[in-house]
N, CA, C and O atoms as CSV, one atom per row, in Angstrom:
chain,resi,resn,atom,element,x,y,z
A,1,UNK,N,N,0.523,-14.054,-10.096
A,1,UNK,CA,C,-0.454,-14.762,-9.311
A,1,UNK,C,C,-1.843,-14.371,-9.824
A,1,UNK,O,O,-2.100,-13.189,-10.053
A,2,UNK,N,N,-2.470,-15.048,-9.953
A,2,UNK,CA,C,-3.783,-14.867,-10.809
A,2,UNK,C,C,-4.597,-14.366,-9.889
A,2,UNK,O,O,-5.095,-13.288,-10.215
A,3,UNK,N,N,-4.949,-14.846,-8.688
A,3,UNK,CA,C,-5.900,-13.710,-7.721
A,3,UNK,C,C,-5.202,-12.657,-7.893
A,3,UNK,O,O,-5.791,-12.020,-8.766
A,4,UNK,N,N,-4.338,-12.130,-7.589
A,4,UNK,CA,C,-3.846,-10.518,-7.906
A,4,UNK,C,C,-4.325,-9.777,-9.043
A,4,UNK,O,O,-4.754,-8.635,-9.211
A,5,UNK,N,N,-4.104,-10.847,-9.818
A,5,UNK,CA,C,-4.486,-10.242,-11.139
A,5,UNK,C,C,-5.715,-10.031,-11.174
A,5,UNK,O,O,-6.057,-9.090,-11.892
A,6,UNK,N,N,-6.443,-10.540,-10.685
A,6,UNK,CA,C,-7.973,-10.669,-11.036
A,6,UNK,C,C,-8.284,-9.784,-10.047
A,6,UNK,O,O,-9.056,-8.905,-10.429
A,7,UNK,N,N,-7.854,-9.698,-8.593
A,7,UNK,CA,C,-8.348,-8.375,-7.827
A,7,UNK,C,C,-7.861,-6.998,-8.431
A,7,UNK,O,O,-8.378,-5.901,-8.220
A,8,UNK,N,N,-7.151,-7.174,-8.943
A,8,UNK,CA,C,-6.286,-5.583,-9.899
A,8,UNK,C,C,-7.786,-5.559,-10.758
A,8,UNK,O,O,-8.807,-5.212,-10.163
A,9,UNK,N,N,-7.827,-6.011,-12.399
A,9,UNK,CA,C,-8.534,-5.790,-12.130
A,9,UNK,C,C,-10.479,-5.582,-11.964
A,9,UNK,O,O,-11.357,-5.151,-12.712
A,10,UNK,N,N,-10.453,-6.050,-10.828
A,10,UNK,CA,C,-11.648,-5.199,-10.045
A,10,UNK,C,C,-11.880,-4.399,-9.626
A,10,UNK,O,O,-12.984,-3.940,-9.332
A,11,UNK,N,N,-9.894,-3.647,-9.356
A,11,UNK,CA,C,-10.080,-2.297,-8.838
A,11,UNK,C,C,-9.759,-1.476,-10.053
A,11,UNK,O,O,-9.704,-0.248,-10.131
A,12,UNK,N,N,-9.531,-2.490,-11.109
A,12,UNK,CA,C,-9.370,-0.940,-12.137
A,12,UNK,C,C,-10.929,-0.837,-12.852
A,12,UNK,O,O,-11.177,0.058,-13.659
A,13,UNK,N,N,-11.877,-1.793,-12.483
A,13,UNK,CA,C,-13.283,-1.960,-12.754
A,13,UNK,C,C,-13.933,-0.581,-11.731
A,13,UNK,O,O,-14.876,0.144,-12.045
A,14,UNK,N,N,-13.318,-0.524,-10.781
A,14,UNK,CA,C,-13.921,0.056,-9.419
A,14,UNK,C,C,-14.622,-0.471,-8.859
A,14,UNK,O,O,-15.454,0.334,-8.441
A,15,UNK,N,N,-14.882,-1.668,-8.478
A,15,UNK,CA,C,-15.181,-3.033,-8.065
A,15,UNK,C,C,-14.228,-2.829,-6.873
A,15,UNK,O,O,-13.378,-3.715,-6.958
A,16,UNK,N,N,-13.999,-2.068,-5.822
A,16,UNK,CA,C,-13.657,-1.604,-4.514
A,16,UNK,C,C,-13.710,-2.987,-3.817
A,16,UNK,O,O,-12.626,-3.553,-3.675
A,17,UNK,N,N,-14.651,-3.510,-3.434
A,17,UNK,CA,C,-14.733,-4.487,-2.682
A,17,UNK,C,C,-14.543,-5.853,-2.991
A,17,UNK,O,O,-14.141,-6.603,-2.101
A,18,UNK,N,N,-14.793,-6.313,-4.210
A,18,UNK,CA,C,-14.127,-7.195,-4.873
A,18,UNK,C,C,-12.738,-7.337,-4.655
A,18,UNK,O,O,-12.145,-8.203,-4.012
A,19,UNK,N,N,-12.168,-6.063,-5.472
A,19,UNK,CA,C,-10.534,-5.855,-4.959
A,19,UNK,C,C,-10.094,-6.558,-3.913
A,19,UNK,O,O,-9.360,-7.541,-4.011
A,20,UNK,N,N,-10.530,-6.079,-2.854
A,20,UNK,CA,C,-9.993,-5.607,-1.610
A,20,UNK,C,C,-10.128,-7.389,-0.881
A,20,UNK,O,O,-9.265,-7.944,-0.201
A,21,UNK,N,N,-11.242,-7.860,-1.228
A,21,UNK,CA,C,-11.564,-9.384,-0.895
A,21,UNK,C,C,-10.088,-10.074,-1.852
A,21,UNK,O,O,-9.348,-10.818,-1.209
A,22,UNK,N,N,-9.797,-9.847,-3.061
A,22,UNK,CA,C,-9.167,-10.741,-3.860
A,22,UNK,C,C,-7.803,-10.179,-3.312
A,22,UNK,O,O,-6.962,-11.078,-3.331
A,23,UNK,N,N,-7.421,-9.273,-2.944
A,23,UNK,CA,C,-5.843,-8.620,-2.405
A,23,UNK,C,C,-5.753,-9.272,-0.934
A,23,UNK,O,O,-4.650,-9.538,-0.457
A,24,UNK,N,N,-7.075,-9.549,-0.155
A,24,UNK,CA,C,-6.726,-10.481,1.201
A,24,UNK,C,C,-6.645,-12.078,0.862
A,24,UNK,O,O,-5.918,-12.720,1.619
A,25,UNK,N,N,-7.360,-12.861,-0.275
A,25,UNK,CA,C,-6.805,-13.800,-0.862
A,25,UNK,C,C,-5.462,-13.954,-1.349
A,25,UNK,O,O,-4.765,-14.962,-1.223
A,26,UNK,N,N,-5.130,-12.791,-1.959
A,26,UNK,CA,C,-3.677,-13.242,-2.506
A,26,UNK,C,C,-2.227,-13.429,-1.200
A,26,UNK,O,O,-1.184,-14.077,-1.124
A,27,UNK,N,N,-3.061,-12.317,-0.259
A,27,UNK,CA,C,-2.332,-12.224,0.840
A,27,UNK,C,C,-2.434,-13.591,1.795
A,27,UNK,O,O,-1.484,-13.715,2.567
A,28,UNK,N,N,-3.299,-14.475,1.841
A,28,UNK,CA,C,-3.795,-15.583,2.529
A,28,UNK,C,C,-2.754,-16.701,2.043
A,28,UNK,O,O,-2.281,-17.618,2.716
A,29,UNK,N,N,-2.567,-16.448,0.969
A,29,UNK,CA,C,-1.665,-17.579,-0.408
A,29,UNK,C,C,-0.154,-17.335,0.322
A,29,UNK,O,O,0.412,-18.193,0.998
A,30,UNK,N,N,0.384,-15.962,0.036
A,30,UNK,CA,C,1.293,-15.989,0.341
A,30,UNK,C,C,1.388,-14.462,1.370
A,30,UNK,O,O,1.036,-13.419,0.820
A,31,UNK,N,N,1.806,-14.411,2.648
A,31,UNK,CA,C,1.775,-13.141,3.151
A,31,UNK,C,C,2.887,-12.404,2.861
A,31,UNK,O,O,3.075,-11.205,3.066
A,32,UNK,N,N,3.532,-13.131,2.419
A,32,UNK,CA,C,5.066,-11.648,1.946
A,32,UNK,C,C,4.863,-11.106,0.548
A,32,UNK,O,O,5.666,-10.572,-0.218
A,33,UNK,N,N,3.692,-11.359,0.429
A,33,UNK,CA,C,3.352,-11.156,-0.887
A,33,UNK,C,C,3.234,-8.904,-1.117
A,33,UNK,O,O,2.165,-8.593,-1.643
A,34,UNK,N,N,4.001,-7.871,-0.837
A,34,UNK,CA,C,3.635,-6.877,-0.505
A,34,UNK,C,C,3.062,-5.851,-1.386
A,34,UNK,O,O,2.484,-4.803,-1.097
A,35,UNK,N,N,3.379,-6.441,-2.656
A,35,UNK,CA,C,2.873,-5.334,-3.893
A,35,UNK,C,C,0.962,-5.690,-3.896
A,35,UNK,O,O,0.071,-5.032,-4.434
A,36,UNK,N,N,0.869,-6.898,-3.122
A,36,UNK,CA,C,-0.846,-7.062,-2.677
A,36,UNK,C,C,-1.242,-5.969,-1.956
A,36,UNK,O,O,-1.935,-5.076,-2.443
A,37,UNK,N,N,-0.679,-5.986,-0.350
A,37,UNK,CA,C,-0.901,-4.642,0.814
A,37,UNK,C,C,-1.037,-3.899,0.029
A,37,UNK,O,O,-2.189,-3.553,-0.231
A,38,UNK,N,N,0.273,-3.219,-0.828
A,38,UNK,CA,C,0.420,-1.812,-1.387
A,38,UNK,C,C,-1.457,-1.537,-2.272
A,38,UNK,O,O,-2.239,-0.587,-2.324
A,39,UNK,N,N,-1.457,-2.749,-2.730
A,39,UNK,CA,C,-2.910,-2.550,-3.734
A,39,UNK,C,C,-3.864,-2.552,-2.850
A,39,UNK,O,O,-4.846,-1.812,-2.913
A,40,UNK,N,N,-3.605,-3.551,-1.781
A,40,UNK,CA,C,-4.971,-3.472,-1.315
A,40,UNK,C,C,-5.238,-2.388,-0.619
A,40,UNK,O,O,-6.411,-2.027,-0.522
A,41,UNK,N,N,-3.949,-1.485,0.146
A,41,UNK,CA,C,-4.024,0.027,0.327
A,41,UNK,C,C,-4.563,1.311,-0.058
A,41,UNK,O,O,-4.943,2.355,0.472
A,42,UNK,N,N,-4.442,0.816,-1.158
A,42,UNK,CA,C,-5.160,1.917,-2.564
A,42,UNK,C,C,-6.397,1.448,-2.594
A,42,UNK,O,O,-7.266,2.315,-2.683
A,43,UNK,N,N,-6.795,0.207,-2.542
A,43,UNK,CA,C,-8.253,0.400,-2.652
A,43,UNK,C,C,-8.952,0.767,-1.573
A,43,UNK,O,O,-9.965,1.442,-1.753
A,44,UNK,N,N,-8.437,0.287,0.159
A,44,UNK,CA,C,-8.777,0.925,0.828
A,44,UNK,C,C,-8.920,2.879,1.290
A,44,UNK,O,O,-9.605,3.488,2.111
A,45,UNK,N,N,-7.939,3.281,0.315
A,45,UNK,CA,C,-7.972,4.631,0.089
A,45,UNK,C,C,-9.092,4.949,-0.640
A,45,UNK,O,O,-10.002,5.733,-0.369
A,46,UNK,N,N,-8.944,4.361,-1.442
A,46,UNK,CA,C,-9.853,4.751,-2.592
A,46,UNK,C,C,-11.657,4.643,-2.138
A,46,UNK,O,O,-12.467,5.472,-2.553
A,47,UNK,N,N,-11.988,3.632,-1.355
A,47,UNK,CA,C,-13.217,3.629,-0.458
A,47,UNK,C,C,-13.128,4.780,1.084
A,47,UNK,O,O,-14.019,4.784,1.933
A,48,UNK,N,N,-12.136,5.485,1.142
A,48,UNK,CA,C,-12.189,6.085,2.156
A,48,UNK,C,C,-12.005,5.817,3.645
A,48,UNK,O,O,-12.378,6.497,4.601
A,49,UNK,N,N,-11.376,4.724,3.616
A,49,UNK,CA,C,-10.879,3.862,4.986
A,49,UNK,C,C,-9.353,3.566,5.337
A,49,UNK,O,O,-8.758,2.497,5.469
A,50,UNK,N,N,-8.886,5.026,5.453
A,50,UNK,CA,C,-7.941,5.660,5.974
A,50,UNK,C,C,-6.843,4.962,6.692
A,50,UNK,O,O,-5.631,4.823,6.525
A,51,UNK,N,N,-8.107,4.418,7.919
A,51,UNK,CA,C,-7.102,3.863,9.142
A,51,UNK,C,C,-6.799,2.053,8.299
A,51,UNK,O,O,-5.724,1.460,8.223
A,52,UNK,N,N,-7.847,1.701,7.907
A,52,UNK,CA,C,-7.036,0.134,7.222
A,52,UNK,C,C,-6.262,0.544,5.695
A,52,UNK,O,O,-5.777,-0.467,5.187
A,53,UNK,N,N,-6.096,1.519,5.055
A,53,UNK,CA,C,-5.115,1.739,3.994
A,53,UNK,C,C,-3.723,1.683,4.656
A,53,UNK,O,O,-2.699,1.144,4.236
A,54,UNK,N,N,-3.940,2.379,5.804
A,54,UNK,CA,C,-2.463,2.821,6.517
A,54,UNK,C,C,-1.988,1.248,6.727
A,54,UNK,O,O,-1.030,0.686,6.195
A,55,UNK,N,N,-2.924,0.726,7.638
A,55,UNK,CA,C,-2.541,-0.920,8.177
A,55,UNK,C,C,-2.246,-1.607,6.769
A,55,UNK,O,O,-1.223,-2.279,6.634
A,56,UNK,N,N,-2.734,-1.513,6.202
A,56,UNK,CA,C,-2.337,-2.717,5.078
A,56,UNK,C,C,-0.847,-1.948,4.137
A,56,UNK,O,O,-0.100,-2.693,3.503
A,57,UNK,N,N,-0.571,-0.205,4.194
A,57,UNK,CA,C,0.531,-0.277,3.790
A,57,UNK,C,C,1.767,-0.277,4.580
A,57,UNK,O,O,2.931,-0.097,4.221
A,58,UNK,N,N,1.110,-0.589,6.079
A,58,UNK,CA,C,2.209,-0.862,6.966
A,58,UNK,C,C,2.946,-2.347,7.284
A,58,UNK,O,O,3.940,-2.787,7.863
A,59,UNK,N,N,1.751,-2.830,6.491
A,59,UNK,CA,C,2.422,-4.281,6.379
A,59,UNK,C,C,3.096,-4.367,4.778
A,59,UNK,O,O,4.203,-4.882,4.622
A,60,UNK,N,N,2.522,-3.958,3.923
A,60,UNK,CA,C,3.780,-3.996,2.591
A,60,UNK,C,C,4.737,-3.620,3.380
A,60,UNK,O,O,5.409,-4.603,3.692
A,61,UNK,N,N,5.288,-2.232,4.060
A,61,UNK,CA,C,6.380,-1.955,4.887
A,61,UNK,C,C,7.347,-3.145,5.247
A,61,UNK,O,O,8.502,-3.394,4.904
A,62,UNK,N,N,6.340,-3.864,6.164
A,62,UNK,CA,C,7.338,-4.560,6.807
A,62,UNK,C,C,7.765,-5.591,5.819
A,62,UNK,O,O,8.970,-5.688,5.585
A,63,UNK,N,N,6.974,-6.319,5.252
A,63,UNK,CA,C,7.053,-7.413,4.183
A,63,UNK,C,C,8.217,-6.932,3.281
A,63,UNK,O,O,8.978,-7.803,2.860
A,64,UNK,N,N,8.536,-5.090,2.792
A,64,UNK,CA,C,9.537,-5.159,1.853
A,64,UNK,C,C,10.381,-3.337,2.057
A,64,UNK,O,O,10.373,-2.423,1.233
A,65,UNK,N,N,10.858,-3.358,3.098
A,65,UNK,CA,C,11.213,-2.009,4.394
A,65,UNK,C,C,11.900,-1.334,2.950
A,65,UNK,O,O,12.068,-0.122,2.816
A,66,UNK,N,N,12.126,-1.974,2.297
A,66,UNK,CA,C,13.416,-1.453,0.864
A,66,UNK,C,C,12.860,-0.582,-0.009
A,66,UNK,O,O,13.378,0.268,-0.733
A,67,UNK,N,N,11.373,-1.012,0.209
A,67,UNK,CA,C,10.871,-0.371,-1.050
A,67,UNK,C,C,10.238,0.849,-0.786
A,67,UNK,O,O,9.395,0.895,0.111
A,68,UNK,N,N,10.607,2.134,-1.627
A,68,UNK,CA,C,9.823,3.607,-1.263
A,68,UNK,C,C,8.775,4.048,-1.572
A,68,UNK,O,O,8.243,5.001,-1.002
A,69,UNK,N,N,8.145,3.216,-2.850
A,69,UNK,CA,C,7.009,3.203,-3.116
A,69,UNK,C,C,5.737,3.019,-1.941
A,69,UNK,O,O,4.682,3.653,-1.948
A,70,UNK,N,N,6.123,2.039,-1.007
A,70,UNK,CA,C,5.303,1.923,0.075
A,70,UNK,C,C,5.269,3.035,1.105
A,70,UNK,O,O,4.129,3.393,1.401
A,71,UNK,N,N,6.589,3.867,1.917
A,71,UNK,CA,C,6.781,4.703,1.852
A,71,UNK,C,C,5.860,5.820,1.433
A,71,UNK,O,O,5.311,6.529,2.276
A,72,UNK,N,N,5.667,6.001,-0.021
A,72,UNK,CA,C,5.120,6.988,-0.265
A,72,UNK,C,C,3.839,7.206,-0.233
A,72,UNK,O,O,3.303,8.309,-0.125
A,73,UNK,N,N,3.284,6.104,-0.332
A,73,UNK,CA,C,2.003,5.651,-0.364
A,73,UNK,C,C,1.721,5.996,1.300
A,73,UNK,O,O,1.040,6.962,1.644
A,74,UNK,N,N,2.078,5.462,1.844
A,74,UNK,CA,C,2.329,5.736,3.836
A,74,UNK,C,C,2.107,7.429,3.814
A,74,UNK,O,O,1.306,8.071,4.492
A,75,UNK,N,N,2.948,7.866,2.948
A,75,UNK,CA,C,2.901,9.426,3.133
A,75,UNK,C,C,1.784,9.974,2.573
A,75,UNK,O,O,1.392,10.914,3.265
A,76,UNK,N,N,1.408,9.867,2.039
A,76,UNK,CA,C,0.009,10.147,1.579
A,76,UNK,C,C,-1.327,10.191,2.153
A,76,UNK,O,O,-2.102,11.141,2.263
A,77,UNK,N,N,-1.477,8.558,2.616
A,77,UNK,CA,C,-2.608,8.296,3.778
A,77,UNK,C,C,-2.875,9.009,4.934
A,77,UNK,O,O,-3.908,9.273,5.550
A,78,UNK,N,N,-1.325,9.339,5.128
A,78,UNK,CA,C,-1.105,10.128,6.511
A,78,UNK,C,C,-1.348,11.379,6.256
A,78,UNK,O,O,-1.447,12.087,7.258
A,79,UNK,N,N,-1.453,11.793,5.432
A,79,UNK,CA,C,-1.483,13.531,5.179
A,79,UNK,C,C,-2.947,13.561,4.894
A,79,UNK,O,O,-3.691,14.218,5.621
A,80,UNK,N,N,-3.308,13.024,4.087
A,80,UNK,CA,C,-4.644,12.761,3.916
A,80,UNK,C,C,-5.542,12.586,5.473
A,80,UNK,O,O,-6.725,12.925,5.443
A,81,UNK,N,N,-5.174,12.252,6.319
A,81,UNK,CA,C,-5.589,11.978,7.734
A,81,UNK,C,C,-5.399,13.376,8.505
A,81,UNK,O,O,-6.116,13.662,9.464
A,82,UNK,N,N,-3.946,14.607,7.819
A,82,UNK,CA,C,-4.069,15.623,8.235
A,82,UNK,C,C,-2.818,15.067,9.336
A,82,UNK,O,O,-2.973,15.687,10.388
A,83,UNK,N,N,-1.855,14.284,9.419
A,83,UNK,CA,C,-1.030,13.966,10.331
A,83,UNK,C,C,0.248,14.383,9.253
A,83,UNK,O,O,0.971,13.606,8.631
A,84,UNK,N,N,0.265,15.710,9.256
A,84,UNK,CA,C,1.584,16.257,8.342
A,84,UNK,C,C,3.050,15.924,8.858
A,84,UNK,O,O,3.788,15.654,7.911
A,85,UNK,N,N,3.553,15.880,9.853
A,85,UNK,CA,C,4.908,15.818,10.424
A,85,UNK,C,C,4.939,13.964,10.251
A,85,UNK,O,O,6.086,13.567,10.046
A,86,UNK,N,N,4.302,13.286,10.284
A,86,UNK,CA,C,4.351,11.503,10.136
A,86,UNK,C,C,4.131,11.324,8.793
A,86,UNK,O,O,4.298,10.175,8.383
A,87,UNK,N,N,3.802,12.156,8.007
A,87,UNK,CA,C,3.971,12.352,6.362
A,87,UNK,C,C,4.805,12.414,6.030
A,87,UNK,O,O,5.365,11.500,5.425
A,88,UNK,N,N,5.552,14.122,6.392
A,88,UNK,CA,C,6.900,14.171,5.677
A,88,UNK,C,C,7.823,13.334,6.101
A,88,UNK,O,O,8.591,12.949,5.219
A,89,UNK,N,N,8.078,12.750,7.619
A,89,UNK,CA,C,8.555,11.937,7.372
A,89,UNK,C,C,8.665,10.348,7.109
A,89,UNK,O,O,9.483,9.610,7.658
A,90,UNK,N,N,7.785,9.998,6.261
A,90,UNK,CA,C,7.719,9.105,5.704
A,90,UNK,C,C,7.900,9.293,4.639
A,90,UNK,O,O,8.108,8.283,3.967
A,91,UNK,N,N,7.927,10.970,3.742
A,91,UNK,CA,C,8.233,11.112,2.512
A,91,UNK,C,C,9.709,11.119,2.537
A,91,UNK,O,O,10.284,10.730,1.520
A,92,UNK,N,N,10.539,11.579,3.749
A,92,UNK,CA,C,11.912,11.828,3.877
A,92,UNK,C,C,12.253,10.314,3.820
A,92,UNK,O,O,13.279,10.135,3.164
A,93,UNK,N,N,11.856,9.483,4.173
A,93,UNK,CA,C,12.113,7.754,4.913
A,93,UNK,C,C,12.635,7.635,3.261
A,93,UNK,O,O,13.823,7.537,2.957
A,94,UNK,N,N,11.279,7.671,2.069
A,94,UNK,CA,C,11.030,6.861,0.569
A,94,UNK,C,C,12.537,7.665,0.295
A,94,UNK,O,O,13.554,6.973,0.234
A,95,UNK,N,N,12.640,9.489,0.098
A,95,UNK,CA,C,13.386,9.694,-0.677
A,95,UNK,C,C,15.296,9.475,0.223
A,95,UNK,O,O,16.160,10.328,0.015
A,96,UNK,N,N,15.483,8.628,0.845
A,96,UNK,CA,C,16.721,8.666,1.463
A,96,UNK,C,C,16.702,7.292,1.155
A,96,UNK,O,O,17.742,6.781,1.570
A,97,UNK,N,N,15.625,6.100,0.352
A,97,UNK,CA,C,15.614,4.869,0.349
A,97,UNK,C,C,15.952,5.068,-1.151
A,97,UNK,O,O,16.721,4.222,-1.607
A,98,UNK,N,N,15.452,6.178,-2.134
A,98,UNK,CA,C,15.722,6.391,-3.308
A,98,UNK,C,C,17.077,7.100,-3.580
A,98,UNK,O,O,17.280,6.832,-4.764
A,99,UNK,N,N,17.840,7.653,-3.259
A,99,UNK,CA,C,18.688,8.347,-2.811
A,99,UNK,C,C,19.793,7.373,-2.783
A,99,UNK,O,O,20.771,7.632,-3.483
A,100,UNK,N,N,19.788,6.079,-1.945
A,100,UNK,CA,C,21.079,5.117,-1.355
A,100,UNK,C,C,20.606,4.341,-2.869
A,100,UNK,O,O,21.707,4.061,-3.343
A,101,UNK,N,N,19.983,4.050,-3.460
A,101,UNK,CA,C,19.652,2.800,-4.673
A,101,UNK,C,C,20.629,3.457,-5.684
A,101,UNK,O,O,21.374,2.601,-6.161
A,102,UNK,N,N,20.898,4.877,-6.232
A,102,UNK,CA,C,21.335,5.734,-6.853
A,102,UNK,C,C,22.756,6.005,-6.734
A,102,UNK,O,O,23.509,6.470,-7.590
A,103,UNK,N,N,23.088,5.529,-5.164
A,103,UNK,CA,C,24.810,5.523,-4.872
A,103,UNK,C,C,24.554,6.515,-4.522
A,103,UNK,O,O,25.429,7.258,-4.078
């Protein structure tokens, strides 16, 4: 999808807000779209806005529950927030999602 592409990058420009505008476009296009959230997560990390990184990787979540990458990303924000026990387990959530893919 070419907005994705083009908000990627802006955030690999560091063009933060650009990003973050072109990752809610791509999301507007299509909302199950989740590897968008996951990005637009990171850029919201990456500007320091904690509580909407979490929201936007709680919707990759729901958009794709399978994937641990989101997960981990979840675990991160949250620790970063200093909410250690909703970390690990969200790090326990990714590696028991990585774990069943493996048999």
């Amino acid at each position: 999808m070419r907005i994705y592409k083009e908000a990627f990058q802006a955030f690999a420009r560091g063009d933060v807000d650009t990003a973050i505008t072109g990752y809610q476009n791509a999301i507007a296009t299509d909302p199950t779209f989740s590897l968008a959230y996951q990005a637009m997560a990171e850029a919201y990390g990456r500007r320091g806005d904690l509580e909407q990184a979490i929201s936007a990787i709680r919707s990759a979540i729901a958009a794709d529950p399978e994937e641990s990458l989101y997960l981990t990303s979840l675990s991160r924000f949250l620790q970063r927030q200093g909410k250690v026990p909703e970390a690990e387990e969200a790090a326990a959530h990714a590696l028991r999602l990585q774990q069943a893919r493996r048999g």
